[in-house]
Backbone as numpy.savetxt, mean C-alpha at the origin, in Angstrom:
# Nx Ny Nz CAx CAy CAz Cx Cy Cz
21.03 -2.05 -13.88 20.18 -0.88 -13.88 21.08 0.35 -13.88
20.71 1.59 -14.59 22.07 2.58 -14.86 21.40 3.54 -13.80
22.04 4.41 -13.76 22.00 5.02 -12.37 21.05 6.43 -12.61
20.16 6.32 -14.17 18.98 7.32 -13.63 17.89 6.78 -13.86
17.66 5.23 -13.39 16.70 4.37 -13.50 16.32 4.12 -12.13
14.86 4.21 -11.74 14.37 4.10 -10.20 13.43 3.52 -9.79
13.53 2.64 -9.06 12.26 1.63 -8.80 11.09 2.47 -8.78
9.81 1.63 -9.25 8.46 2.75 -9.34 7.78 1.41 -8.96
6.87 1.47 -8.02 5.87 1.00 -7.60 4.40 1.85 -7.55
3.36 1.01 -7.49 1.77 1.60 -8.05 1.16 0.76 -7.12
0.33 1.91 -6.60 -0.85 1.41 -5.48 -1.98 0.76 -6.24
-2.11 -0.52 -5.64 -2.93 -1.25 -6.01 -4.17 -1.85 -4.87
-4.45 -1.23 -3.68 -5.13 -1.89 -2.79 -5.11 -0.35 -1.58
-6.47 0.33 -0.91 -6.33 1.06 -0.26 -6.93 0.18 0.92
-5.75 0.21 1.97 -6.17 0.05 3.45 -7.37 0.58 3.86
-8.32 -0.43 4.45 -9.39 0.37 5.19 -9.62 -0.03 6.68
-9.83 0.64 7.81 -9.92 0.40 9.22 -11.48 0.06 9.12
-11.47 -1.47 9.88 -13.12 -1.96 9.39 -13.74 -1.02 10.84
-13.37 -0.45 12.01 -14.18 0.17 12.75 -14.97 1.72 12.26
-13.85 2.50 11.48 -14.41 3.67 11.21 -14.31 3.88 9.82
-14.36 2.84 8.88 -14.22 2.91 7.69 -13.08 3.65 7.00
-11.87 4.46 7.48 -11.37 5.54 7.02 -10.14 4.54 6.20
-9.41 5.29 5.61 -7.69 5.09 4.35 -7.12 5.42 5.75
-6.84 3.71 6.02 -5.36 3.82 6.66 -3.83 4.06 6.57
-4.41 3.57 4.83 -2.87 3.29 3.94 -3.22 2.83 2.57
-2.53 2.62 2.24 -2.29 1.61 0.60 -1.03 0.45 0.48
-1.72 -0.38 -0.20 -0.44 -0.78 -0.94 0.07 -1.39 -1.93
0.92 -1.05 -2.32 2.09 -0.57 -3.16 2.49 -1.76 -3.52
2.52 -2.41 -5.36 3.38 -3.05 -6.10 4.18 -2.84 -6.58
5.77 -3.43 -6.38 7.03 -3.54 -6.93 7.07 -3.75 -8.67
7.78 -3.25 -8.99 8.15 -4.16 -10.49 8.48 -5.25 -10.64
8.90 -5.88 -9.63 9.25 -6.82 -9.31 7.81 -8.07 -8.71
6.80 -7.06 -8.44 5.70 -7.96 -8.22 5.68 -8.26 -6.51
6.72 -7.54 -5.90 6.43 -7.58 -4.68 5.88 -6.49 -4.01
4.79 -6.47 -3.08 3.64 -5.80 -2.37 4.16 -5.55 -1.21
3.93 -4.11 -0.93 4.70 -3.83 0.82 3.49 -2.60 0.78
2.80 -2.65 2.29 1.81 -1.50 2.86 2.40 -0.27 3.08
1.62 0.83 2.73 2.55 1.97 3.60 1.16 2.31 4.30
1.60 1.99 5.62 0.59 2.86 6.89 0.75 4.52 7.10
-0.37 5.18 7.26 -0.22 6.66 7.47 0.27 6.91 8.80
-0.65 6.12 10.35 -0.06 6.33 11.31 -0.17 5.03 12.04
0.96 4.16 11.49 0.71 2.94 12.33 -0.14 2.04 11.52
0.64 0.47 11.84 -0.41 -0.64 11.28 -1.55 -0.50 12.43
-2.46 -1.09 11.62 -4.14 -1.21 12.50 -4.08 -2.56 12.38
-4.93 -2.83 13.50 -5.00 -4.57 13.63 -5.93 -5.07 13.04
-7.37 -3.99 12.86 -8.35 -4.68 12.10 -8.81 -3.80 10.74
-8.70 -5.00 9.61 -8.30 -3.50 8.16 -8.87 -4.91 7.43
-9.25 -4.29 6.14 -9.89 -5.08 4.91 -9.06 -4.06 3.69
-8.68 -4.75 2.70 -8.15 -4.19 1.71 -9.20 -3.96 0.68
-9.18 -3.09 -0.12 -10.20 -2.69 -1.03 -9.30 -2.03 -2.68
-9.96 -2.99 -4.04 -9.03 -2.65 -4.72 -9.21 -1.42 -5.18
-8.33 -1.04 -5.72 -8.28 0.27 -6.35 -8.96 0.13 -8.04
């Protein structure tokens, strides 16, 4: 990879907190096809993903 080439990942799934319905987060596919969450403040323990 040359050095003005940069990983880009695309939200594919918005976090939702099943108590108050709100966007906890999203998350995010690799080019690579690997999926990592980004939480706004903190993982929540109880969440349902919803696709985008």
């Amino acid at each position: 990879m040359s050095e003005n080439e940069e990983d880009e990942a695309r939200a594919t799934d918005r976090i939702v907190e099943v108590e108050s319905g709100e966007t906890v987060g999203f998350v995010y596919e690799w080019q690579d096809g690997t999926k990592q969450p980004l939480w706004f403040d903190g993982e929540k323990p109880n969440f349902v993903l919803i696709d985008l």
